[in-house]
Residue frames as qw, qx, qy, qz and C-alpha x, y, z in Angstrom:
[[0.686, -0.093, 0.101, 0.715, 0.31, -34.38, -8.19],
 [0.234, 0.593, 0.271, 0.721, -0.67, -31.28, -10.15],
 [0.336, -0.750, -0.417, -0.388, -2.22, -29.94, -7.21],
 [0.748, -0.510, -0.030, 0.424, 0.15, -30.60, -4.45],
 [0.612, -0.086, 0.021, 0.786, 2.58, -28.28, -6.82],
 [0.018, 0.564, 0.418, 0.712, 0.07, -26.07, -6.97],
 [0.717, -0.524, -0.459, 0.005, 0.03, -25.60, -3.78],
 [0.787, -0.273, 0.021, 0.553, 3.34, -25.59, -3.12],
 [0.548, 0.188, 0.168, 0.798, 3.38, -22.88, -5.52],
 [0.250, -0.786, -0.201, -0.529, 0.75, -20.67, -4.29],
 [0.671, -0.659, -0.130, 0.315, 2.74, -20.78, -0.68],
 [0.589, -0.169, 0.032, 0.789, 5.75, -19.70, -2.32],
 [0.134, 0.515, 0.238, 0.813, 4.35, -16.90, -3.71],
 [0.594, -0.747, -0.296, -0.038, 2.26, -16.09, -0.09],
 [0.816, -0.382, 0.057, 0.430, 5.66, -16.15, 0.96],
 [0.436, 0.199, 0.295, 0.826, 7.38, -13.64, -1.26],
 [0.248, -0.676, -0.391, -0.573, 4.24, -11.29, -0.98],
 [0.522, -0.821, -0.216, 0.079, 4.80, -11.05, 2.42],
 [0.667, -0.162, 0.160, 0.709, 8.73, -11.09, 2.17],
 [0.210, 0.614, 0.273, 0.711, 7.85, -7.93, -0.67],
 [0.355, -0.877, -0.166, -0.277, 5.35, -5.88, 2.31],
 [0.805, -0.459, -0.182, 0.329, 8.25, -6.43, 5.13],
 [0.523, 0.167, 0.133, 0.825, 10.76, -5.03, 2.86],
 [0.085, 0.735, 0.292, 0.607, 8.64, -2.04, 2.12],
 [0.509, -0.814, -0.221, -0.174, 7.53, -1.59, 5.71],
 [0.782, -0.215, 0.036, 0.583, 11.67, -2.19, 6.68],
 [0.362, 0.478, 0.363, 0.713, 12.23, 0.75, 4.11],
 [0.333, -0.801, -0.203, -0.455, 9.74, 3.21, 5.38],
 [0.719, -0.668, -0.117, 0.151, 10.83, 2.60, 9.07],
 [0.683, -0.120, 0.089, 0.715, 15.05, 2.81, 7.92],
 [0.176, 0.581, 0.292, 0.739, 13.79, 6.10, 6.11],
 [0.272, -0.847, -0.203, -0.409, 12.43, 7.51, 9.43],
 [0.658, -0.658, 0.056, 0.362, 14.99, 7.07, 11.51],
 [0.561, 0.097, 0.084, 0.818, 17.34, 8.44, 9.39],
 [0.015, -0.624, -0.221, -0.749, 14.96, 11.62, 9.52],
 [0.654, -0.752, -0.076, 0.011, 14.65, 11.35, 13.52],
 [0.691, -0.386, 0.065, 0.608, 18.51, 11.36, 14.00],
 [0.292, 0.492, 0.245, 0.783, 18.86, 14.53, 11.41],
 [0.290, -0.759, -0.440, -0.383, 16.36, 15.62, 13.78],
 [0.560, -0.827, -0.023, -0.038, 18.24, 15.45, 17.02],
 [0.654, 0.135, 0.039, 0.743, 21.42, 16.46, 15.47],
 [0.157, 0.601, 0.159, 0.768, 19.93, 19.55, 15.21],
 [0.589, -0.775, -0.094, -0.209, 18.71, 19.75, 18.96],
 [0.730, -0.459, 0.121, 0.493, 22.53, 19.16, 19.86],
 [0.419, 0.238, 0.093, 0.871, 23.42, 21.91, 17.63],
 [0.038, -0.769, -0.223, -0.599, 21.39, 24.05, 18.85],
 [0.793, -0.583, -0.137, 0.113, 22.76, 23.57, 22.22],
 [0.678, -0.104, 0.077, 0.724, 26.71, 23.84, 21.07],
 [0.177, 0.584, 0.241, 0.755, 25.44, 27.12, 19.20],
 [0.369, -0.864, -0.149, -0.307, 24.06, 28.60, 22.49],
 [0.799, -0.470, 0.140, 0.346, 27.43, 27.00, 24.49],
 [0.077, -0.838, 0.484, 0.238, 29.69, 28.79, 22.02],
 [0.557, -0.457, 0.634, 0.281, 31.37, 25.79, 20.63],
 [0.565, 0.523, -0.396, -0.500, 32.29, 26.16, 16.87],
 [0.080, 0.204, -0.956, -0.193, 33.68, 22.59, 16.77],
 [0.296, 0.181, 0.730, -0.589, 30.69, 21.53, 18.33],
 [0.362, 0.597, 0.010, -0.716, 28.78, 23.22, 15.91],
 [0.136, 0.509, -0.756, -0.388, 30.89, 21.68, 13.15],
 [0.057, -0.023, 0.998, 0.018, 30.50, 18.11, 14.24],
 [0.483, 0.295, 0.640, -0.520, 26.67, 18.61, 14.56],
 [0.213, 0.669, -0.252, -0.666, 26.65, 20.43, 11.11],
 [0.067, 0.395, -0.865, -0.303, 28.35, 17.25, 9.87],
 [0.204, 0.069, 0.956, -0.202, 26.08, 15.20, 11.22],
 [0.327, 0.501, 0.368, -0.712, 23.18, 16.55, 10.28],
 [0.307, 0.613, -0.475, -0.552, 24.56, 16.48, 6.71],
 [0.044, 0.190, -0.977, -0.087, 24.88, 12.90, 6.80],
 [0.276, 0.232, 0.907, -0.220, 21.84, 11.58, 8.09],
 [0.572, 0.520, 0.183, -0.608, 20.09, 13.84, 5.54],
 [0.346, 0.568, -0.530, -0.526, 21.91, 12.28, 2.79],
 [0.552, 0.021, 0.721, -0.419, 20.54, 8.98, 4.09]]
C-alpha cells in the first residue's frame, strides 16, 4: 500500500515538473512573439514613413508601443 502511494506520488510530481518546464518554455515563446510583432510594426512604419502617411505612422507608432509593453 505504502508503495503504490508512493508511486502515485512520485507521478504526480513527474507531472507537475513537466507541467512547471512547459509553462516556462510557453513564457519564453509568448515573450518572443511579442518582440517579433514590435518588430514588424516597425517594418510597416517604416514603409507609411516613406509613403507619407502620418496616420499611418500613428497607428504603427501605436502599435509598436503596445507590443513593447507586452
Amino acid at each position: 500500500v505504502y508503495r503504490l502511494h508512493w508511486l502515485r506520488a512520485r507521478a504526480q510530481r513527474d507531472r507537475w515538473a513537466e507541467e512547471l518546464e512547459n509553462t516556462e518554455h510557453e513564457m519564453t515563446r509568448t515573450v518572443l512573439f511579442f518582440i517579433h510583432q514590435a518588430a514588424v510594426w516597425k517594418k510597416y512604419r517604416a514603409v507609411a514613413e516613406q509613403n507619407q502617411s502620418g496616420g499611418e505612422v500613428a497607428y504603427c507608432e501605436q502599435q509598436i508601443h503596445m507590443w513593447n509593453e507586452l
